[in-house]
MARLUMDO-121443 format. One line per field, with one value per residue: y, x, z of N, C-alpha, C in turn; residue in three letters. Coordinates in Angstrom, 2 decimals. Layout:
<atoms>
nyy Y:... $
nxx X:... $
nzz Z:... $
cayy Y:... $
caxx X:... $
cazz Z:... $
cyy Y:... $
cxx X:... $
czz Z:... $
r ALA:... $
</atoms>
This chain:
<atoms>
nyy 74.10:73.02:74.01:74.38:71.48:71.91:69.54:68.63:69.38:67.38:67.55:69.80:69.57:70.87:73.13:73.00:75.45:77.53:79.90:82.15:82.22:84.48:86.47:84.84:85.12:87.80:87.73:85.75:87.14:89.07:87.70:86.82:89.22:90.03:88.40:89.32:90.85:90.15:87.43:84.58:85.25:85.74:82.91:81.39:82.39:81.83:78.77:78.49:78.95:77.32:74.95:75.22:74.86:76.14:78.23:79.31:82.47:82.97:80.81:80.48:79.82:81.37:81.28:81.57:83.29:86.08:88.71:90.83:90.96:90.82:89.30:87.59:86.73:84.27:84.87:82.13:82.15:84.94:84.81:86.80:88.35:89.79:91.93:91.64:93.02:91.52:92.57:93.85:94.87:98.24:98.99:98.86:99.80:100.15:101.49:101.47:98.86:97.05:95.18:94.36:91.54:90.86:90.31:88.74:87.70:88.39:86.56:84.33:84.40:84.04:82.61:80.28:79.05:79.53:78.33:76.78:76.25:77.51:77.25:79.88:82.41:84.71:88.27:88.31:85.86:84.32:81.45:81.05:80.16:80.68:80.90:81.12:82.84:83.79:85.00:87.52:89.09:91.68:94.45:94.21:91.56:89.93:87.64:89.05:89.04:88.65:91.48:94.30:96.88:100.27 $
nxx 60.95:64.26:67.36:71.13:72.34:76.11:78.82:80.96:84.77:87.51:90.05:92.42:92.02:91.26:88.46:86.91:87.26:86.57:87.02:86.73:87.28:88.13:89.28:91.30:94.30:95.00:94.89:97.12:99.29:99.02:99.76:102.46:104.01:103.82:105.73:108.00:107.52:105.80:106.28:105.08:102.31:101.55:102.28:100.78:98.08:99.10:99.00:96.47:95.27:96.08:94.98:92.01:88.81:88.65:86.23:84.20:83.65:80.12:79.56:80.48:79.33:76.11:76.50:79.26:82.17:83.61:86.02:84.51:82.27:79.93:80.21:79.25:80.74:81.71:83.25:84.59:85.82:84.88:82.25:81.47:79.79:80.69:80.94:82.33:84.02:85.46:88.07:90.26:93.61:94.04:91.53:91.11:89.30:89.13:87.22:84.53:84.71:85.94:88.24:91.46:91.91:94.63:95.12:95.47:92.82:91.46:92.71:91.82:89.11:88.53:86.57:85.32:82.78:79.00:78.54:80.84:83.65:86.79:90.35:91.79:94.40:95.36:96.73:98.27:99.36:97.02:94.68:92.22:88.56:86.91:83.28:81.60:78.73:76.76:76.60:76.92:75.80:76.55:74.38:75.42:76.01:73.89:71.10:69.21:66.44:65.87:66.32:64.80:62.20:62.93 $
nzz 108.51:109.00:110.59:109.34:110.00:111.25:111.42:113.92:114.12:113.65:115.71:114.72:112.04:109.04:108.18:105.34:102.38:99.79:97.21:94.61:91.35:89.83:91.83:92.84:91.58:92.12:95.29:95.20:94.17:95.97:98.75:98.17:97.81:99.96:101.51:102.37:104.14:105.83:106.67:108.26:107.78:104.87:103.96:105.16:103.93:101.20:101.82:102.55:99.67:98.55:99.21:98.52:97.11:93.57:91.76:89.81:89.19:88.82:90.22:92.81:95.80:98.17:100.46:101.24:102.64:100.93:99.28:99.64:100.71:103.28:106.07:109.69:112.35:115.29:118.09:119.47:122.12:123.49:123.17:121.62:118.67:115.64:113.03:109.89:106.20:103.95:102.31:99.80:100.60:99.77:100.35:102.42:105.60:108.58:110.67:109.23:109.15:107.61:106.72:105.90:103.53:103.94:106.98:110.05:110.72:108.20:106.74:108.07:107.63:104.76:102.55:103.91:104.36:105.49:108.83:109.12:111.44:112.98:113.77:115.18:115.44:117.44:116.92:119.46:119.78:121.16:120.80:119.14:118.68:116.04:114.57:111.75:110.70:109.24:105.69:103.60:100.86:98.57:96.56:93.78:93.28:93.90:92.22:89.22:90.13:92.45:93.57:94.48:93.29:93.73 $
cayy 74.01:73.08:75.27:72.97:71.51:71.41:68.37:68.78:69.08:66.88:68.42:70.38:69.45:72.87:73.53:73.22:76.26:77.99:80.81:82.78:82.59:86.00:86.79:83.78:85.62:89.17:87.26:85.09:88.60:89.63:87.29:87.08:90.44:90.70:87.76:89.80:91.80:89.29:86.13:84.10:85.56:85.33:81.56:81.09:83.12:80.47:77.64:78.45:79.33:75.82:73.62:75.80:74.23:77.02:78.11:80.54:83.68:83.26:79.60:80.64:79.59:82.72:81.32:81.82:84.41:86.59:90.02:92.43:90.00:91.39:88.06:87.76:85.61:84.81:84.53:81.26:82.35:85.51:84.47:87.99:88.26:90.32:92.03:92.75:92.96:91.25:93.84:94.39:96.26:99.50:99.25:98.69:100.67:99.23:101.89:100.72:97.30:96.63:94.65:93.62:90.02:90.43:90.64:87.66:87.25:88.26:85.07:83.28:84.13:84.00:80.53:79.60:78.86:79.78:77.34:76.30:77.08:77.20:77.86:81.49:82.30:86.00:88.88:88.05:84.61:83.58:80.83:80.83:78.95:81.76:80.06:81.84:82.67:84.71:85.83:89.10:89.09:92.51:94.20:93.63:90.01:89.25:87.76:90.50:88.48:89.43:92.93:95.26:97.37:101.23 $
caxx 62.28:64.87:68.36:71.56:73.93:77.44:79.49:81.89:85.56:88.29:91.79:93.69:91.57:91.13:87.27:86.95:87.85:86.01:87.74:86.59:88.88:88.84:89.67:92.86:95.42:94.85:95.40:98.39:99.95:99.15:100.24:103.74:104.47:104.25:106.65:109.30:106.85:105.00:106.28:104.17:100.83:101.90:102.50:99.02:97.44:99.02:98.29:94.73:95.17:96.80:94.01:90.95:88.59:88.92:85.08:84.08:83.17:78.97:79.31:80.83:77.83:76.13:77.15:80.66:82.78:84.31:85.93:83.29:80.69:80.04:80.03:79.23:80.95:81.14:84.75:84.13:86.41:84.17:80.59:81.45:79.56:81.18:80.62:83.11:83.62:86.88:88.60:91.88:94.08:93.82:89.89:90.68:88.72:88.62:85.99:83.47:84.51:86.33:89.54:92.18:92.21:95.84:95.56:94.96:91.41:90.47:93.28:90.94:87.43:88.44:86.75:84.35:80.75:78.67:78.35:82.01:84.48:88.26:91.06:92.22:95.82:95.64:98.20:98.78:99.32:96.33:94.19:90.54:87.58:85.89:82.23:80.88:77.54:76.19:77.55:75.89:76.01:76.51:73.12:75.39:75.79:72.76:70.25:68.07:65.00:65.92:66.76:63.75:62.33:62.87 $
cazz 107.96:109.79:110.21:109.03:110.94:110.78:112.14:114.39:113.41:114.36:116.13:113.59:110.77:108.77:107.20:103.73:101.82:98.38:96.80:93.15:90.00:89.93:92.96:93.00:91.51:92.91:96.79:95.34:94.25:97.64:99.35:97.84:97.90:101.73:102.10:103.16:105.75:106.80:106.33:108.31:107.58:103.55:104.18:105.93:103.09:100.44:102.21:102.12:98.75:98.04:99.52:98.18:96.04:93.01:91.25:88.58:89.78:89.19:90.57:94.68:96.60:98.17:101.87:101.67:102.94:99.72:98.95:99.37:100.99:104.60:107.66:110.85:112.81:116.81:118.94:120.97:123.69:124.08:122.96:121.13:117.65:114.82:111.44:108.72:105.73:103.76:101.42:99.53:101.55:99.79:100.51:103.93:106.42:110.01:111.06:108.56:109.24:105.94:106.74:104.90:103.20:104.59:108.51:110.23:110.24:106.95:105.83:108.57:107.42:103.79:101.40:104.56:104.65:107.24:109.70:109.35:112.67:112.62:114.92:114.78:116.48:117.67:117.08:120.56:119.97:122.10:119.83:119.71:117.73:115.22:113.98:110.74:111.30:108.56:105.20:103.12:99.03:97.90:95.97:92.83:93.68:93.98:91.19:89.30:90.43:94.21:93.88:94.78:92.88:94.26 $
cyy 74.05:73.59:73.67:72.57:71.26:70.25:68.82:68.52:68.34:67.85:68.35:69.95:70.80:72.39:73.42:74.97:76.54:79.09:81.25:82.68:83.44:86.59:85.93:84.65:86.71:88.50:86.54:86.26:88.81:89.20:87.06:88.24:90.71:89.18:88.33:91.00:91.59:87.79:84.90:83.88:85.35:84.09:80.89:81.34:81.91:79.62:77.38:78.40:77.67:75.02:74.43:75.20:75.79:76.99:79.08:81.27:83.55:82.12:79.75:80.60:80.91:82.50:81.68:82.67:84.90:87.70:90.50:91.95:89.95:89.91:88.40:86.47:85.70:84.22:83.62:81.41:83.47:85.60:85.67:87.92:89.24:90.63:92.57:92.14:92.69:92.30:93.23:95.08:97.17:100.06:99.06:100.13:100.35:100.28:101.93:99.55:96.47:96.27:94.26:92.35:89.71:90.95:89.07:86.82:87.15:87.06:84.13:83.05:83.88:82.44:80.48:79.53:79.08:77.69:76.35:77.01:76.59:77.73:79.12:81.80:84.13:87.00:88.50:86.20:83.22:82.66:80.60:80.24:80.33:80.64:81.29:81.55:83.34:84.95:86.67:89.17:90.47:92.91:93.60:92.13:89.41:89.01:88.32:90.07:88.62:90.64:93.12:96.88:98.59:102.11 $
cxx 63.28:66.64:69.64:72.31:74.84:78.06:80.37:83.38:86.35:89.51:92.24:92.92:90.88:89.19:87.63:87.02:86.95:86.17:86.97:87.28:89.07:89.48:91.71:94.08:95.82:95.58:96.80:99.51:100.12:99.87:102.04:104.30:104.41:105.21:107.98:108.90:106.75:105.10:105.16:102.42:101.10:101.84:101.28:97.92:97.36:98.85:96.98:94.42:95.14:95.77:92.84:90.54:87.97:87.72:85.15:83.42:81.41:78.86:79.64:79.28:77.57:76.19:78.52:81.49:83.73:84.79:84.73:81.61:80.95:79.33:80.26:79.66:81.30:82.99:83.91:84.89:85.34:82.64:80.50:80.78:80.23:81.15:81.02:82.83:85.12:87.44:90.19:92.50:94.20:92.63:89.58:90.08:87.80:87.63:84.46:83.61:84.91:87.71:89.91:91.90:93.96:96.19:95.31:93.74:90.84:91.36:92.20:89.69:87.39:88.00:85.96:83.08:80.49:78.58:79.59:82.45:85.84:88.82:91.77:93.09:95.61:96.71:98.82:99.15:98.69:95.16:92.67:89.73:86.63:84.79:81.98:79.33:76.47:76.91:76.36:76.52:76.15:75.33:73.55:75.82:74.30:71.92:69.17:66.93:64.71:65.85:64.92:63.70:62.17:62.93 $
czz 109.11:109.59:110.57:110.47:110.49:111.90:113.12:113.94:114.42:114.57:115.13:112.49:110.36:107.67:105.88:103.12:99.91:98.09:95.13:92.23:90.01:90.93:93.33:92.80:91.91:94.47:96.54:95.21:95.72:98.45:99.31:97.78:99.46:102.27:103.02:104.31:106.53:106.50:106.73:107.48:106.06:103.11:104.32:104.85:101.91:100.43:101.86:101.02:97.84:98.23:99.55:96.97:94.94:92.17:90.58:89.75:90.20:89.56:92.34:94.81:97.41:100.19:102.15:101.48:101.84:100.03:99.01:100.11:102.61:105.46:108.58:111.62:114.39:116.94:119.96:122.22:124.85:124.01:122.27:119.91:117.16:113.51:111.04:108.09:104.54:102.51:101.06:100.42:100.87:99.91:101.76:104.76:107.66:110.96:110.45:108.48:108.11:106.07:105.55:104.76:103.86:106.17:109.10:110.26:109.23:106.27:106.47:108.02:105.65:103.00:102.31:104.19:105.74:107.83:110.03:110.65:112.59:113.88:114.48:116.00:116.26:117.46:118.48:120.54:120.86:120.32:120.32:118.48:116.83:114.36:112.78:110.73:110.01:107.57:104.14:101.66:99.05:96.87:94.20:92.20:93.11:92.62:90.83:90.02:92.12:94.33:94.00:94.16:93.61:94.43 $
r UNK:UNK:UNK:UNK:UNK:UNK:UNK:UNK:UNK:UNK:UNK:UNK:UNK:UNK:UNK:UNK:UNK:UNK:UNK:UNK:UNK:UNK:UNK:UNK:UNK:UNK:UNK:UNK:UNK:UNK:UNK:UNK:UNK:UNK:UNK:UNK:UNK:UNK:UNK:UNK:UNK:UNK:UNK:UNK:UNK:UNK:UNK:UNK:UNK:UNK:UNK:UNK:UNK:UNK:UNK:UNK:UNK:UNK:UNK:UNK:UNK:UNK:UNK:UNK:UNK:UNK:UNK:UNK:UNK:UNK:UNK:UNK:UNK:UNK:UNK:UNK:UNK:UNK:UNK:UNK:UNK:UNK:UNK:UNK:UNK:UNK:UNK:UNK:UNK:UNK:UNK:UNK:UNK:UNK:UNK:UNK:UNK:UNK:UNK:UNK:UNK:UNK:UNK:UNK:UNK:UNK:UNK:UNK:UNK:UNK:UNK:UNK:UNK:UNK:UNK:UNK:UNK:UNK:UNK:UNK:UNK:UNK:UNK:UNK:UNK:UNK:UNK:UNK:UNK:UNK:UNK:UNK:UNK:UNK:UNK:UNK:UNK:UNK:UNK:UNK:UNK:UNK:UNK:UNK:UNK:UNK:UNK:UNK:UNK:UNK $
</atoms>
């Protein structure tokens, strides 16, 4: 078996994007309510929101990066790998690795598939290439016929 590949993207063309119904209106809340915080990042948030192709909850494919669904993904500037885990912000908890959906990365890693890569603009305003490398179902995700019995 061989492991997939992804294409290469062209300049400025953004990855495709897959988002939950359930999940939609909770982030559009979100995101409008920090307009007057965070304008930008609010903007960035809806965008994504805007050009996401929108799926039922047990239909999101089990590659792509969700609420509560822990990815690993690499910084191509630093060959660095990385594993959180995207959250609400009142479930945030950046020493278990549980970012907000509203910081800049978790708007970045939010809707991907693995094997997608995007450009990601730093709080520092330095811009780098984040690949998604990995993403992790939750055990109550997952279908009973996986779980283990224990």
């Amino acid at each position: 078996m061989t492991a997939p590949t992804s294409k290469p993207r062209s300049p400025g063309r953004k990855p495709k994007i897959v988002i939950s119904a359930d999940s939609l209106d909770k982030l559009e809340s979100l995101a409008e309510g920090a307009i007057a915080r965070n304008p930008v990042l609010a903007d960035r948030l809806l965008g994504e929101l805007g050009r996401a192709r929108i799926v039922p909850a047990g239909k999101l494919p089990a590659n792509v990066v969700a609420i509560g669904r822990e990815v690993t993904y690499r910084d191509g500037t630093t060959g660095q790998e990385k594993s959180v885990t995207p959250v609400f912000p009142q479930d945030a908890d950046i020493a278990r690795g549980r970012i907000s959906v509203l910081t800049p990365i978790g708007v970045a890693l939010i809707g991907l598939a693995e094997g997608a890569s995007l450009d990601w603009d730093t709080r520092d305003g330095e811009r780098r290439v984040l690949t998604v490398l990995r993403v992790g179902i939750p055990a109550d995700e997952a279908p009973a016929e996986d779980l283990k019995a224990g």
